[in-house]
DOMI-759291 format. One record per residue: residue in one letter; y, z, x of N, C-alpha, C in turn; residue number from 1. Coordinates in Angstrom, 3 decimals. Atoms other than C-alpha are relative to their C-alpha. Layout:
N
+------+----------+----------+----------+----------+----------+----------+----------+----------+----------+-----+
| rest |     n_py |     n_pz |     n_px |    ca_py |    ca_pz |    ca_px |     c_py |     c_pz |     c_px |  nr |
+------+----------+----------+----------+----------+----------+----------+----------+----------+----------+-----+
|    A |        Y |        Z |        X |        Y |        Z |        X |        Y |        Z |        X | NUM |
...
+------+----------+----------+----------+----------+----------+----------+----------+----------+----------+-----+
This chain:
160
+------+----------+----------+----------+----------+----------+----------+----------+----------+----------+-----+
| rest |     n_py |     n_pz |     n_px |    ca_py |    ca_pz |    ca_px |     c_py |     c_pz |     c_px |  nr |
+------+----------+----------+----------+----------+----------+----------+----------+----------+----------+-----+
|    X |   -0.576 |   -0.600 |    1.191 |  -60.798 |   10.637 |   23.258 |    1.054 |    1.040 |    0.373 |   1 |
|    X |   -0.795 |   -0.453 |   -0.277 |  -59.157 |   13.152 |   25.392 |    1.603 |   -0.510 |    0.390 |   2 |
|    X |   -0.831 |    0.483 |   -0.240 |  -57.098 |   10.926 |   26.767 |    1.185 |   -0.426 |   -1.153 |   3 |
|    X |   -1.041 |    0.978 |    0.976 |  -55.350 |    9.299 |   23.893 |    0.220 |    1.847 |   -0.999 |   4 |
|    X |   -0.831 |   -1.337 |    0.505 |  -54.903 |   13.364 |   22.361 |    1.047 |    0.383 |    0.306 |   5 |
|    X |   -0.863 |   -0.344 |   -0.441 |  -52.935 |   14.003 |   24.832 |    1.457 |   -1.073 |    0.164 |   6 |
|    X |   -1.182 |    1.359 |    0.333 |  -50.709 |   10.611 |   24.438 |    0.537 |    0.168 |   -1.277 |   7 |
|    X |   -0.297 |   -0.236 |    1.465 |  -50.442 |   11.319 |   20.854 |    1.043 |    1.303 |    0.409 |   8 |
|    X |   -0.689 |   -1.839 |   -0.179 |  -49.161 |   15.316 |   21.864 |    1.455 |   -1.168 |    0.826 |   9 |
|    X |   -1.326 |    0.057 |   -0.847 |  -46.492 |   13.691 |   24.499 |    0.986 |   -1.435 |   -0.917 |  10 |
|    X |   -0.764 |    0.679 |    0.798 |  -45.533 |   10.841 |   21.859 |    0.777 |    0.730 |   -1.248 |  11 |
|    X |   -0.344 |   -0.915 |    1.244 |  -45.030 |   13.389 |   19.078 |    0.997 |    1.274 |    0.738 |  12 |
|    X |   -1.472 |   -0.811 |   -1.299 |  -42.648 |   15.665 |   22.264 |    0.930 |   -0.769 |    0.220 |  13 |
|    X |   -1.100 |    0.518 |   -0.308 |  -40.901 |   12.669 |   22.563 |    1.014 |   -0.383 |   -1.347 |  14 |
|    X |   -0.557 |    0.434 |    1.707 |  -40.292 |   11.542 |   18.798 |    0.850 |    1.544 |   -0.340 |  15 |
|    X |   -1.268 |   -1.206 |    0.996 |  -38.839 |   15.306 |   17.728 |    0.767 |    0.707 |    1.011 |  16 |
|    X |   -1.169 |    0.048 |   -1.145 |  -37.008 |   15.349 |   21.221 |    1.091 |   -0.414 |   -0.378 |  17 |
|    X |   -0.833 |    0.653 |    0.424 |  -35.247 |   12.556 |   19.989 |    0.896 |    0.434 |   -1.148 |  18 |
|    X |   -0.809 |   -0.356 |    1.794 |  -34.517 |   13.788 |   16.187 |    0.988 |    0.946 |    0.253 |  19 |
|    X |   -0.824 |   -1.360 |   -0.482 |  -33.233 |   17.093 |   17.899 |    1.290 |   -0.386 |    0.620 |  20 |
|    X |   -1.359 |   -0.111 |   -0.843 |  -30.792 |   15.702 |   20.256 |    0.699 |   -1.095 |   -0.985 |  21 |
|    X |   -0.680 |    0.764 |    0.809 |  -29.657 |   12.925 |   17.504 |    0.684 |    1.343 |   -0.760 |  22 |
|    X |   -0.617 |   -1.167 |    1.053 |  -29.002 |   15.938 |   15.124 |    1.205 |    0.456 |    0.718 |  23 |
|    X |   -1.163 |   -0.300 |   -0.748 |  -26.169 |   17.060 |   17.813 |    1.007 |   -1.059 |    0.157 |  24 |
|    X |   -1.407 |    0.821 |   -0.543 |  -24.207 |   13.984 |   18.469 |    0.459 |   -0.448 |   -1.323 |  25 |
|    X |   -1.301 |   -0.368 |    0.911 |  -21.337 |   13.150 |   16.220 |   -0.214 |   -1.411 |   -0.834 |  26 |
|    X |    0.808 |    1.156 |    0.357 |  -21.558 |   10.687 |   13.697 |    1.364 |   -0.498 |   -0.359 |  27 |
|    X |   -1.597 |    0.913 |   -0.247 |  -17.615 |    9.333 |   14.405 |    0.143 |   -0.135 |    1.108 |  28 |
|    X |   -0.393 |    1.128 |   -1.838 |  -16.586 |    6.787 |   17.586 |    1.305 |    0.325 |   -0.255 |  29 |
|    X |   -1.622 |    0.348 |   -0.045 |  -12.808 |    7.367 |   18.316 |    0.141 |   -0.777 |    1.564 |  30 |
|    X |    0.054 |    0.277 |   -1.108 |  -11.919 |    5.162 |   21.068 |    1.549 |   -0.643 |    0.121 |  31 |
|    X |   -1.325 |    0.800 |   -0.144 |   -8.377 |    3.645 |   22.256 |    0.700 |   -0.478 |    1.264 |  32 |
|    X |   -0.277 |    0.364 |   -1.638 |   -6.759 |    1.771 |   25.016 |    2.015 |   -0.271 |   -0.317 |  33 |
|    X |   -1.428 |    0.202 |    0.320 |   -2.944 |    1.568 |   25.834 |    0.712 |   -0.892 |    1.452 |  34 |
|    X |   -0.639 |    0.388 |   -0.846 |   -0.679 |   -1.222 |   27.532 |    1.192 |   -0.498 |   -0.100 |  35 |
|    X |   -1.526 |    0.263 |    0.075 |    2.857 |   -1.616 |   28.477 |    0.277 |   -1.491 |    0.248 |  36 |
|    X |   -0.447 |    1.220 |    0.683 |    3.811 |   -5.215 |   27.331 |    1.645 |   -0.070 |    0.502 |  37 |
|    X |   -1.476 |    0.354 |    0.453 |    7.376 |   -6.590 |   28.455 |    0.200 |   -0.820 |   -0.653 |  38 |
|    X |   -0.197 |    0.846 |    1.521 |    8.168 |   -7.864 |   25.070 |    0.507 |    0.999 |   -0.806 |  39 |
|    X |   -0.356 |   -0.682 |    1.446 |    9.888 |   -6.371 |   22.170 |   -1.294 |    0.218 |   -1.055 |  40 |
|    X |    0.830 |   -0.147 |    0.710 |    8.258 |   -4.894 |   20.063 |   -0.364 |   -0.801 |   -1.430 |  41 |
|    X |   -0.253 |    1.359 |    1.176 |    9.055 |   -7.644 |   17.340 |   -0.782 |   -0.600 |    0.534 |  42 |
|    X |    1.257 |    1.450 |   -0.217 |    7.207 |  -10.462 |   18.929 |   -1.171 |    0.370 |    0.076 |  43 |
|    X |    1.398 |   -0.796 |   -0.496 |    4.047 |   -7.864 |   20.281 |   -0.886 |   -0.378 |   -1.652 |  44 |
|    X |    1.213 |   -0.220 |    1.476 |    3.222 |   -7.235 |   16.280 |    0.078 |   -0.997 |   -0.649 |  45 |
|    X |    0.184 |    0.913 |    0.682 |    4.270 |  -10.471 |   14.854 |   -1.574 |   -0.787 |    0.196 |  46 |
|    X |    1.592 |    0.378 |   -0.697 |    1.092 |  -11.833 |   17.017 |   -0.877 |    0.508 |   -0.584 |  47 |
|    X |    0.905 |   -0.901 |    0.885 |   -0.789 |   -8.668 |   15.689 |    0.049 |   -0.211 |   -1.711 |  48 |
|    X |    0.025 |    0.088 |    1.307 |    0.064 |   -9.225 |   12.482 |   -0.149 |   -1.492 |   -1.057 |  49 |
|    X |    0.460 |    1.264 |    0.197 |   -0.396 |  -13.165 |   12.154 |   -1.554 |   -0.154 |    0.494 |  50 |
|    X |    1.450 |   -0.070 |   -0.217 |   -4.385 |  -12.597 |   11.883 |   -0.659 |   -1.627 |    0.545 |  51 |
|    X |    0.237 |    1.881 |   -0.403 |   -4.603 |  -16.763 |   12.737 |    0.363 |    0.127 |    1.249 |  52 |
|    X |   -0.057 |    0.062 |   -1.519 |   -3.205 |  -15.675 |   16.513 |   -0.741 |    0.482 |    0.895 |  53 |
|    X |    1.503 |   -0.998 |   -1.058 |   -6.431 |  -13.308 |   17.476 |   -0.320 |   -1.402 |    0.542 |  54 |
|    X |    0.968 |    0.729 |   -0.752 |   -7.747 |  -16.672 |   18.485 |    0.552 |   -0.425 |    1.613 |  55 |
|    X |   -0.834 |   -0.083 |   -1.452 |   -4.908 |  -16.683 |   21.437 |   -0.324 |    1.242 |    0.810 |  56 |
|    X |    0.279 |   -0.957 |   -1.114 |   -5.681 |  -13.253 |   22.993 |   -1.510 |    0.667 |   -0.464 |  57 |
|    X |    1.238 |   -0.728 |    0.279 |   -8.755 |  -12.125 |   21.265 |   -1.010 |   -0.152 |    0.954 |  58 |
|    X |    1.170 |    0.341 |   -0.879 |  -11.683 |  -11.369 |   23.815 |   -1.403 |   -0.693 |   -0.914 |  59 |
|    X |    1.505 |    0.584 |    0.599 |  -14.603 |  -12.476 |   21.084 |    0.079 |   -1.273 |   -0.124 |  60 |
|    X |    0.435 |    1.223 |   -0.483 |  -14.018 |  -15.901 |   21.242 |   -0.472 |   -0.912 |    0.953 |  61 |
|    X |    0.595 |   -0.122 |   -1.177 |  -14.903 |  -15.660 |   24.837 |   -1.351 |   -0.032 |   -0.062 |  62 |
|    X |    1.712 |   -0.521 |   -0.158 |  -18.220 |  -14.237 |   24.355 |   -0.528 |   -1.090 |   -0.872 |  63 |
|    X |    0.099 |    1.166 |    0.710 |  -18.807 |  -16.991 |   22.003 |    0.076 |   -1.016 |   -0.392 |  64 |
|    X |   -0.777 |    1.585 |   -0.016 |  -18.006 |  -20.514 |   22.245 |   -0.255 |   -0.823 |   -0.995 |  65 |
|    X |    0.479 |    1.042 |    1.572 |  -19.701 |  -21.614 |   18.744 |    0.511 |    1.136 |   -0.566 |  66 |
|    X |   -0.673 |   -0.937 |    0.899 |  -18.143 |  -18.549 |   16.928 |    0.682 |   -0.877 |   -0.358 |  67 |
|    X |    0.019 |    0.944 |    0.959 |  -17.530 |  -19.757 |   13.890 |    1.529 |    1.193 |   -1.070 |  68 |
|    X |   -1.241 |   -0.775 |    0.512 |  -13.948 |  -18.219 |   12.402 |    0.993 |   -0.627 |   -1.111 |  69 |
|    X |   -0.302 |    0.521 |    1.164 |  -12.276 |  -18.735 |    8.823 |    0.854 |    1.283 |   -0.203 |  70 |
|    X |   -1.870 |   -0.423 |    1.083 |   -8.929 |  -17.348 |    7.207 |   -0.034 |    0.094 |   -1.409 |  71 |
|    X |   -0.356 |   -0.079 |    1.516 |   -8.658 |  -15.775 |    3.883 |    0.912 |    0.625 |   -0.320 |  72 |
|    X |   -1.348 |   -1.276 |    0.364 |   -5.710 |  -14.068 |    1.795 |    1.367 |   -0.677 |    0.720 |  73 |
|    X |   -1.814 |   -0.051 |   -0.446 |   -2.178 |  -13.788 |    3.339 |   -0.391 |   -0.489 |    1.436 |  74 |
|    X |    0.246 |    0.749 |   -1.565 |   -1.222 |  -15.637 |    6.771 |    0.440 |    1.365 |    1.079 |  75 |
|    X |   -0.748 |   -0.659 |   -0.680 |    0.601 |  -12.493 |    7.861 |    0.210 |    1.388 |   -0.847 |  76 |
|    X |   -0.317 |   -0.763 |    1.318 |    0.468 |   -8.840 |    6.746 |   -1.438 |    0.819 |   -0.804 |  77 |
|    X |    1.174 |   -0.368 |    0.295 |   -1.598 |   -6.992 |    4.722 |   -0.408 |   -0.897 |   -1.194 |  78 |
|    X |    0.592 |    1.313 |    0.640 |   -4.168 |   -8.986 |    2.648 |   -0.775 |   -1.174 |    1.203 |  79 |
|    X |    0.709 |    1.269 |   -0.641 |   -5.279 |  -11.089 |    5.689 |   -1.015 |    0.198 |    0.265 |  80 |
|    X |    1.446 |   -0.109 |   -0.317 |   -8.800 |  -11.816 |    6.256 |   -0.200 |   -1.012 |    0.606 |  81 |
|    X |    0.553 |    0.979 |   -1.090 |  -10.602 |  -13.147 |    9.131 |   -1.524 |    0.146 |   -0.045 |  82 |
|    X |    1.606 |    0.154 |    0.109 |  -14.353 |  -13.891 |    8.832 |   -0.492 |   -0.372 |    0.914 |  83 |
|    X |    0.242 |    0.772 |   -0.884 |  -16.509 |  -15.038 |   11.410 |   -1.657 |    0.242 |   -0.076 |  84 |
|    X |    1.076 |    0.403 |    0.166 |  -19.804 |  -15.818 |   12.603 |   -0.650 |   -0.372 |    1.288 |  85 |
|    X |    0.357 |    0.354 |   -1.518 |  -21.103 |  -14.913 |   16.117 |   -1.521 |    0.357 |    0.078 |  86 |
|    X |    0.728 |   -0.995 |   -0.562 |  -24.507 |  -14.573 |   17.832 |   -0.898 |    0.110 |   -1.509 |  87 |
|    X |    0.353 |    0.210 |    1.149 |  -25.795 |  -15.243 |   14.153 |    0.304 |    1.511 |   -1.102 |  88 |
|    X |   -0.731 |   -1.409 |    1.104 |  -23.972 |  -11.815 |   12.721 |    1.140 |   -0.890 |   -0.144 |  89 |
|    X |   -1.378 |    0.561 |    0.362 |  -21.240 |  -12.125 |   10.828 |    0.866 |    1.592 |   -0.266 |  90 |
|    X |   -1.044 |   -1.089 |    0.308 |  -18.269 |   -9.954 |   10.192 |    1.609 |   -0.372 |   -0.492 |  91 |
|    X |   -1.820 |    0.174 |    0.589 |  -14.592 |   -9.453 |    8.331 |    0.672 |    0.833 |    0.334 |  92 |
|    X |   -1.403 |   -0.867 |   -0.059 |  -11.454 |   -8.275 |    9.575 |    1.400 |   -0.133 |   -0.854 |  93 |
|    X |   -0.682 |    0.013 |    1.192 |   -9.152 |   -7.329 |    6.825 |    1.274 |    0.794 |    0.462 |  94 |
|    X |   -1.139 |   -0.984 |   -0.048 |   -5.295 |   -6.057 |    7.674 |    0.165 |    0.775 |   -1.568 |  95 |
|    X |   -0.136 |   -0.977 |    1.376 |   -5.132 |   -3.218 |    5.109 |    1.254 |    1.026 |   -0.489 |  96 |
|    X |   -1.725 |   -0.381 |    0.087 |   -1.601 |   -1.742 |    6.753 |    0.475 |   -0.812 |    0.857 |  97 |
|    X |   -1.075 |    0.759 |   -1.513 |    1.477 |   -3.323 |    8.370 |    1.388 |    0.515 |   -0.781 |  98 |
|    X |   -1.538 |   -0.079 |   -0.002 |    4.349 |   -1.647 |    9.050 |    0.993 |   -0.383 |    0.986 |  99 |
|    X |   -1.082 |    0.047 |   -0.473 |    7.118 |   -3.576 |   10.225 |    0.193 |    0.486 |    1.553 | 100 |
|    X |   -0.330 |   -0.455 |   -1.220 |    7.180 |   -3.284 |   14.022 |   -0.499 |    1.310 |    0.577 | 101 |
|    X |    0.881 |   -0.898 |   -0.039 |    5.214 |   -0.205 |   14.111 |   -1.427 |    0.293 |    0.438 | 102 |
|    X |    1.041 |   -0.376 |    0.360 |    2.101 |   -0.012 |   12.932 |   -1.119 |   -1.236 |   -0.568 | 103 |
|    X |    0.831 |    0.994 |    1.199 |   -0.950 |   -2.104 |   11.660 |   -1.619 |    0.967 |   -0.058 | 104 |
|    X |    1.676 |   -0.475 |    0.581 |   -4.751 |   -0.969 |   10.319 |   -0.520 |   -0.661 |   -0.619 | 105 |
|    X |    0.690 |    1.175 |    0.625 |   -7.367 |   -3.142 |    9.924 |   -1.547 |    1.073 |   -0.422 | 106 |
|    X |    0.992 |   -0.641 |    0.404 |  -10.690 |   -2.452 |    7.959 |   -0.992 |   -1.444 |    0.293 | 107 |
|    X |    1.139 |    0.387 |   -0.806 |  -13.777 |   -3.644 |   10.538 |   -1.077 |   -0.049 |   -0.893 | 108 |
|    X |    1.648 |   -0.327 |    0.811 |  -16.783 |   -4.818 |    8.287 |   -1.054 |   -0.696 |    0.972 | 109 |
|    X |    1.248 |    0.791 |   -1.433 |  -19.572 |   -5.298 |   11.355 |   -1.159 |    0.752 |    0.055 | 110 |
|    X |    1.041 |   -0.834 |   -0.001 |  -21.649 |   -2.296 |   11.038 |   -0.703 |    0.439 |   -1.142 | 111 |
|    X |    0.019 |   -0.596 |    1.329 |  -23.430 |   -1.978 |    8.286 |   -0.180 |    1.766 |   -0.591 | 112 |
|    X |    0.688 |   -1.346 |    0.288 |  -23.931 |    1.211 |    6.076 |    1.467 |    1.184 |    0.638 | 113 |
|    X |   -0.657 |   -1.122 |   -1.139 |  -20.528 |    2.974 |    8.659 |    1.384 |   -0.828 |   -0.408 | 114 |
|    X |   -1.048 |    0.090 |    0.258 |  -17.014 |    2.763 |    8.060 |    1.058 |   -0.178 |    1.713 | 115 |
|    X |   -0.479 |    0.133 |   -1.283 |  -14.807 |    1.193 |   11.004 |    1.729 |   -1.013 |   -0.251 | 116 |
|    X |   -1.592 |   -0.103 |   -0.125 |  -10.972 |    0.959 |   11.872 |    0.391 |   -0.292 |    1.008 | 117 |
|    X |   -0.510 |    0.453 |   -1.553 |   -9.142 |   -0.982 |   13.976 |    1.688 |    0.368 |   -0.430 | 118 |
|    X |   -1.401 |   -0.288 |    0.404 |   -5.666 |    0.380 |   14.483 |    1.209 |   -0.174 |    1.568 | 119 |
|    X |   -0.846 |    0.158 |   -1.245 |   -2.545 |   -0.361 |   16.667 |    1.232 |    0.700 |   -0.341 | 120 |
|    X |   -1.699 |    0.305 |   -0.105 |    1.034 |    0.931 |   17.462 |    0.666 |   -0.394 |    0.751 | 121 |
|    X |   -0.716 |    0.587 |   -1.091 |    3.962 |   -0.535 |   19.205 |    0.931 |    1.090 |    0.137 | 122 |
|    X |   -1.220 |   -1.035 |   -0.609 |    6.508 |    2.020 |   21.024 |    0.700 |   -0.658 |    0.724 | 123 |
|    X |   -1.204 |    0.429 |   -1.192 |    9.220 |    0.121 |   22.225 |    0.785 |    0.618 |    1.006 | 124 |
|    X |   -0.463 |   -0.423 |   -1.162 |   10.374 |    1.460 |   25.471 |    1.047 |   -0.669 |    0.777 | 125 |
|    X |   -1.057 |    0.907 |   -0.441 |   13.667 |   -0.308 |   26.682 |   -0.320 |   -1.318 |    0.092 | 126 |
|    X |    0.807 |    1.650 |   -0.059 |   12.210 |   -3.850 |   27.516 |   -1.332 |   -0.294 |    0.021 | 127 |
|    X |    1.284 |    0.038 |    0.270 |    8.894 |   -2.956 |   26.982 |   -0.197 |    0.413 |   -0.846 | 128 |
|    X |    0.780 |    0.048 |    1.100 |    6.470 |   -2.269 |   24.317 |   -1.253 |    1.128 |    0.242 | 129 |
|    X |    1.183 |   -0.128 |   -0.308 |    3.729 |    0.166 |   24.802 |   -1.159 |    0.166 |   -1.033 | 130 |
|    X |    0.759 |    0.272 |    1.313 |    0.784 |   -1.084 |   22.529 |   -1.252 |    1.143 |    0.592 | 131 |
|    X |    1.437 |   -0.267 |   -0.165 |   -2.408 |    0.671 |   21.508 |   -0.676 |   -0.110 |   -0.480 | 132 |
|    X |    1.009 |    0.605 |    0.820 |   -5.424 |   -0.761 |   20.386 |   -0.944 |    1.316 |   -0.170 | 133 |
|    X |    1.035 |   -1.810 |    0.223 |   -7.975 |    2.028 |   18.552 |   -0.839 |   -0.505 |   -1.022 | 134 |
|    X |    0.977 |    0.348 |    1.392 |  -11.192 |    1.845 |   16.704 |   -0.512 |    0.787 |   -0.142 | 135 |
|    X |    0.608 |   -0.902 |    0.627 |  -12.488 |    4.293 |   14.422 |   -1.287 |   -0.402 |   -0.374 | 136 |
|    X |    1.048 |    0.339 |    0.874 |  -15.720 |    4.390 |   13.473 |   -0.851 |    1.341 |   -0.779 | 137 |
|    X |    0.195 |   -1.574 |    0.570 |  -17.095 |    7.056 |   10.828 |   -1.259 |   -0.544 |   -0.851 | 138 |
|    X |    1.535 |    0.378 |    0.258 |  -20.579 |    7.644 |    9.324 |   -0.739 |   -0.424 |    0.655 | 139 |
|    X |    0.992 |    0.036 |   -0.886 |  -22.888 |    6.733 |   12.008 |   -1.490 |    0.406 |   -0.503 | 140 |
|    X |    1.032 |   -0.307 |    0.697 |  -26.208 |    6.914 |   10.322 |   -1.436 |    1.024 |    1.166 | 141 |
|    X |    0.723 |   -1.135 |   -0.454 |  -28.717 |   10.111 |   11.551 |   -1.477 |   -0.949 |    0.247 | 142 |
|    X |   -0.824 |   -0.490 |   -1.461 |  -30.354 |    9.429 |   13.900 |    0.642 |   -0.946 |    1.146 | 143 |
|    X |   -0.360 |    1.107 |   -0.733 |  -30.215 |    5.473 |   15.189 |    1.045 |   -0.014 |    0.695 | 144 |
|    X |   -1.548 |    0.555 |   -0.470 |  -26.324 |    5.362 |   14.557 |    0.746 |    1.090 |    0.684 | 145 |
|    X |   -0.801 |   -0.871 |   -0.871 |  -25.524 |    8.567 |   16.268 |   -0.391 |   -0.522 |    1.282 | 146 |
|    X |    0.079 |    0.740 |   -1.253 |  -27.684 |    6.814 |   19.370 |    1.168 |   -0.908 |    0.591 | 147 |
|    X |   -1.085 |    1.493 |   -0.194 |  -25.380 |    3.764 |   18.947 |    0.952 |    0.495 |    0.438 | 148 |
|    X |   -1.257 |    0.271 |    0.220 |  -22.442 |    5.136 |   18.980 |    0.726 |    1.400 |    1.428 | 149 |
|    X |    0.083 |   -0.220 |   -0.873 |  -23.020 |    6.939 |   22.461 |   -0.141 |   -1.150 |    1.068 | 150 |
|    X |    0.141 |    1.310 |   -0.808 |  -23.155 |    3.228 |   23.665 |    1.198 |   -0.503 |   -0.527 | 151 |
|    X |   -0.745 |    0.957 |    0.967 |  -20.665 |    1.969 |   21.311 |    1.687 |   -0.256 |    1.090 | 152 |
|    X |   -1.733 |    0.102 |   -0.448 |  -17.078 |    2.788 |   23.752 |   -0.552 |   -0.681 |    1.548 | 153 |
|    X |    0.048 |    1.489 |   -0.902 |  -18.949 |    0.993 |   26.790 |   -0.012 |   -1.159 |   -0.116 | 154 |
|    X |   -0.326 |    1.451 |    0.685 |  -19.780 |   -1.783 |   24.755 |    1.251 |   -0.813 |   -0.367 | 155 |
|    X |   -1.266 |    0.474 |    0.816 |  -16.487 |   -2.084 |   23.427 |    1.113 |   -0.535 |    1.274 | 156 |
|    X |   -0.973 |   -0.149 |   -0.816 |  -14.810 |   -1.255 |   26.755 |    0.359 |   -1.278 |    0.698 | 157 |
|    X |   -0.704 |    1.529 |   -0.456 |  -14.711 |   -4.893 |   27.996 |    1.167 |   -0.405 |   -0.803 | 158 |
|    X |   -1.212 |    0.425 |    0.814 |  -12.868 |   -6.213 |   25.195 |    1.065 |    0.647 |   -0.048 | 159 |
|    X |   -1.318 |   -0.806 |    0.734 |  -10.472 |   -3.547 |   24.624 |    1.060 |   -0.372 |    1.700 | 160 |
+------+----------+----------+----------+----------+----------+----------+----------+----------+----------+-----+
Protein backbone atom coordinates (compact mmCIF):
# COMPACT_ATOMS: atom_id res chain seq x y z
CA UNK A 1 0.00 0.00 0.00
CA UNK A 2 3.02 2.01 0.66
CA UNK A 3 4.31 1.41 -2.35
CA UNK A 4 1.69 2.49 -4.78
CA UNK A 5 1.33 6.02 -2.24
CA UNK A 6 4.30 6.88 -3.13
CA UNK A 7 3.70 6.23 -7.11
CA UNK A 8 0.58 8.13 -6.86
CA UNK A 9 2.80 11.28 -4.91
CA UNK A 10 5.58 11.04 -7.90
CA UNK A 11 2.68 10.71 -10.64
CA UNK A 12 0.80 13.70 -9.23
CA UNK A 13 4.94 15.68 -9.25
CA UNK A 14 4.97 14.73 -12.60
CA UNK A 15 1.33 15.70 -13.89
CA UNK A 16 1.59 19.54 -12.26
CA UNK A 17 5.35 19.56 -13.46
CA UNK A 18 3.99 19.29 -16.71
CA UNK A 19 0.91 21.92 -16.41
CA UNK A 20 3.62 24.37 -14.94
CA UNK A 21 6.13 24.23 -17.61
CA UNK A 22 3.19 24.10 -20.42
CA UNK A 23 1.84 27.37 -18.79
CA UNK A 24 5.36 29.04 -19.95
CA UNK A 25 5.75 28.07 -23.50
CA UNK A 26 4.19 30.19 -26.15
CA UNK A 27 1.19 29.29 -27.78
CA UNK A 28 2.55 30.75 -31.51
CA UNK A 29 5.20 28.62 -33.99
CA UNK A 30 6.99 31.25 -36.23
CA UNK A 31 9.28 29.41 -38.38
CA UNK A 32 10.95 30.33 -41.93
CA UNK A 33 13.51 29.18 -44.36
CA UNK A 34 15.22 31.29 -47.18
CA UNK A 35 16.73 30.33 -50.72
CA UNK A 36 18.44 32.08 -53.48
CA UNK A 37 16.76 30.71 -56.72
CA UNK A 38 18.41 31.76 -60.19
CA UNK A 39 15.15 32.62 -61.71
CA UNK A 40 13.23 35.76 -61.91
CA UNK A 41 11.18 36.40 -59.75
CA UNK A 42 8.19 36.05 -62.30
CA UNK A 43 8.53 32.41 -62.97
CA UNK A 44 9.60 31.57 -58.88
CA UNK A 45 5.78 32.84 -57.92
CA UNK A 46 3.95 31.88 -60.97
CA UNK A 47 4.84 28.12 -59.66
CA UNK A 48 3.86 29.45 -56.12
CA UNK A 49 0.94 30.76 -57.16
CA UNK A 50 -0.41 27.95 -59.64
CA UNK A 51 -1.56 25.79 -56.43
CA UNK A 52 -1.80 22.58 -59.21
CA UNK A 53 2.35 22.91 -59.37
CA UNK A 54 2.98 22.01 -55.40
CA UNK A 55 2.79 18.56 -56.84
CA UNK A 56 6.29 19.39 -58.80
CA UNK A 57 8.35 20.62 -55.80
CA UNK A 58 6.21 19.94 -52.86
CA UNK A 59 8.02 17.62 -50.22
CA UNK A 60 4.44 15.91 -48.99
CA UNK A 61 3.94 13.96 -51.83
CA UNK A 62 7.13 12.28 -50.98
CA UNK A 63 6.16 11.21 -47.64
CA UNK A 64 3.16 9.81 -49.21
CA UNK A 65 2.76 7.91 -52.27
CA UNK A 66 -1.22 7.29 -51.91
CA UNK A 67 -1.79 10.99 -50.87
CA UNK A 68 -4.77 11.65 -52.20
CA UNK A 69 -4.87 15.56 -53.66
CA UNK A 70 -7.92 17.57 -55.26
CA UNK A 71 -8.24 21.27 -56.67
CA UNK A 72 -10.91 23.65 -55.79
CA UNK A 73 -11.71 27.46 -56.70
CA UNK A 74 -9.28 29.44 -58.96
CA UNK A 75 -6.25 27.65 -60.89
CA UNK A 76 -4.02 30.56 -59.93
CA UNK A 77 -4.24 33.29 -57.27
CA UNK A 78 -6.23 33.86 -54.53
CA UNK A 79 -9.31 31.56 -54.17
CA UNK A 80 -7.24 28.37 -54.83
CA UNK A 81 -7.79 25.36 -52.85
CA UNK A 82 -5.88 22.28 -52.48
CA UNK A 83 -7.30 19.41 -50.37
CA UNK A 84 -5.71 16.33 -49.62
CA UNK A 85 -5.63 13.21 -47.83
CA UNK A 86 -2.46 11.73 -46.21
CA UNK A 87 -1.65 9.11 -43.55
CA UNK A 88 -5.59 9.10 -43.17
CA UNK A 89 -5.65 13.08 -42.05
CA UNK A 90 -6.80 15.34 -44.23
CA UNK A 91 -6.11 18.97 -44.79
CA UNK A 92 -6.79 22.38 -47.06
CA UNK A 93 -4.53 24.80 -48.42
CA UNK A 94 -6.29 27.91 -49.41
CA UNK A 95 -4.20 31.01 -51.22
CA UNK A 96 -5.89 33.90 -49.36
CA UNK A 97 -3.09 36.64 -50.78
CA UNK A 98 -1.16 37.05 -54.04
CA UNK A 99 0.62 39.83 -54.87
CA UNK A 100 1.98 39.96 -58.17
CA UNK A 101 5.62 38.87 -57.94
CA UNK A 102 5.92 39.59 -54.37
CA UNK A 103 4.06 38.07 -52.06
CA UNK A 104 1.59 35.11 -51.41
CA UNK A 105 -0.38 33.82 -47.95
CA UNK A 106 -1.94 30.79 -47.65
CA UNK A 107 -4.48 29.74 -44.85
CA UNK A 108 -3.14 26.01 -43.48
CA UNK A 109 -6.30 24.03 -42.23
CA UNK A 110 -4.26 20.80 -40.55
CA UNK A 111 -4.39 21.53 -36.97
CA UNK A 112 -7.35 21.53 -35.53
CA UNK A 113 -8.80 24.09 -32.95
CA UNK A 114 -5.08 26.60 -34.06
CA UNK A 115 -4.79 28.99 -36.69
CA UNK A 116 -1.83 28.38 -39.32
CA UNK A 117 -0.08 30.45 -42.17
CA UNK A 118 1.91 29.64 -44.80
CA UNK A 119 3.60 32.66 -46.28
CA UNK A 120 6.28 33.47 -48.97
CA UNK A 121 8.25 36.41 -50.57
CA UNK A 122 10.29 36.76 -53.64
CA UNK A 123 13.26 39.51 -53.60
CA UNK A 124 14.64 39.62 -56.84
CA UNK A 125 18.29 40.14 -56.65
CA UNK A 126 19.86 40.71 -60.20
CA UNK A 127 19.43 37.11 -61.67
CA UNK A 128 18.28 35.70 -58.71
CA UNK A 129 15.32 35.48 -56.56
CA UNK A 130 15.64 35.12 -52.89
CA UNK A 131 12.46 33.14 -51.74
CA UNK A 132 11.09 32.55 -48.26
CA UNK A 133 8.92 30.00 -47.17
CA UNK A 134 7.20 30.81 -43.42
CA UNK A 135 4.60 29.21 -41.31
CA UNK A 136 2.70 30.78 -38.70
CA UNK A 137 1.00 29.04 -36.37
CA UNK A 138 -1.20 30.83 -33.55
CA UNK A 139 -3.37 29.44 -30.70
CA UNK A 140 -1.67 26.37 -29.67
CA UNK A 141 -4.06 24.89 -27.23
CA UNK A 142 -2.81 24.93 -23.18
CA UNK A 143 -1.19 22.57 -22.47
CA UNK A 144 -0.88 19.59 -25.35
CA UNK A 145 -0.49 22.30 -28.18
CA UNK A 146 2.07 24.36 -26.45
CA UNK A 147 4.01 20.69 -26.12
CA UNK A 148 3.49 20.33 -29.91
CA UNK A 149 4.60 23.17 -31.01
CA UNK A 150 8.14 22.77 -29.27
CA UNK A 151 8.36 19.80 -31.79
CA UNK A 152 6.50 21.43 -34.47
CA UNK A 153 9.90 23.49 -36.38
CA UNK A 154 11.84 20.00 -36.29
CA UNK A 155 9.07 18.31 -37.70
CA UNK A 156 8.60 20.75 -40.26
CA UNK A 157 12.35 21.25 -40.80
CA UNK A 158 12.68 18.46 -43.43
CA UNK A 159 10.22 19.78 -45.71
CA UNK A 160 10.93 23.34 -45.52
Amino acid sequence: MKALKVIGIILLIIIVLFLIVAAFLPSRVDMETRNSIKAPARTIFKQVNTIENWDYWSPFPEADPDMVVTFEGEKTGTGAVQTWVMHGDSGKLTIIESEPYKRIKTDLDVLEDNDAYGKWTFDEQGDSTIVTWGLEIHGLKYPFGRFLGLFIKSMMKPSF
